[in-house]
N, C-alpha and C positions, 0 to 999 in steps of 0.2 A: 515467358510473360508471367506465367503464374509466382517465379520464384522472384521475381521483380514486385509483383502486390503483396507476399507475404513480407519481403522486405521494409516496403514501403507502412507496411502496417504496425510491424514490430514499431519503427522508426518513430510513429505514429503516439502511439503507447507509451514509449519512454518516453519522452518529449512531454505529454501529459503529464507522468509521475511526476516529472524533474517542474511543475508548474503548482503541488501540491505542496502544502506546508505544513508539518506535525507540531501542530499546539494542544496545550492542557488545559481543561476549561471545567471548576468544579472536579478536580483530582481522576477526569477522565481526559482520555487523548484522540481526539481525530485530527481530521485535515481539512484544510483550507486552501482555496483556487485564490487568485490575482487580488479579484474581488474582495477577499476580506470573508466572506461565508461559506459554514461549512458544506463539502461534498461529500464526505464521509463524516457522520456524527460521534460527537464524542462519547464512545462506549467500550473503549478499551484501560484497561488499567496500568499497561507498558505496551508500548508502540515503539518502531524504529519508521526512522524516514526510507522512503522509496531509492529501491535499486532495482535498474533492469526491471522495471515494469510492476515491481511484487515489493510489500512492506512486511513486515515481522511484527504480530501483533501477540500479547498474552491473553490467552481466552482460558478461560477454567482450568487453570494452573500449568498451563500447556502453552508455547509456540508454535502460530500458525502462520501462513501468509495470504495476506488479500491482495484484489487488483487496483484498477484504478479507481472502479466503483464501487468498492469494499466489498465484495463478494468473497467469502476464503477459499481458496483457489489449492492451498496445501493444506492440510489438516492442519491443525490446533494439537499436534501430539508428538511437537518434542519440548526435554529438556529446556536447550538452549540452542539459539541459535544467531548466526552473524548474517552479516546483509548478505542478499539473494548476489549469484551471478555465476 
């Protein structure tokens, strides 16, 4: 049962990302729900769209990754990096 909720949850999450949308507003980049308004505010200076749950954002000269609700979830402390998965 349990491996069946976390399933269901992951499932849950993607589904969410794949409903956000990386726009630039005033030379910074967040995300946008269905609606048209942002969920995540634009305060990044390079962004990548959502894979698997996690976005690729540039934070103080570093790549990190946030969630759905832009919390950074992998540090901001690589180089470079390609979409999560």
């Amino acid at each position: 049962m349990k491996k069946i909720l976390v399933l269901l949850m992951m499932i849950s999450g993607v589904i969410h990302a794949q409903e956000l949308a990386l726009v630039k507003k005033n030379n910074l980049f967040g995300y946008i729900g269905r609606s048209g308004e942002f969920l995540i505010q634009p305060k990044f200076s390079k962004a990548k769209n959502f894979s698997e749950g996690l976005a690729a954002v540039y934070e103080n000269g570093k790549w990190g990754f946030i969630n759905t609700k832009g919390d950074l979830v992998i540090p901001a402390t690589f180089e470079d990096v390609k979409y999560f998965n």
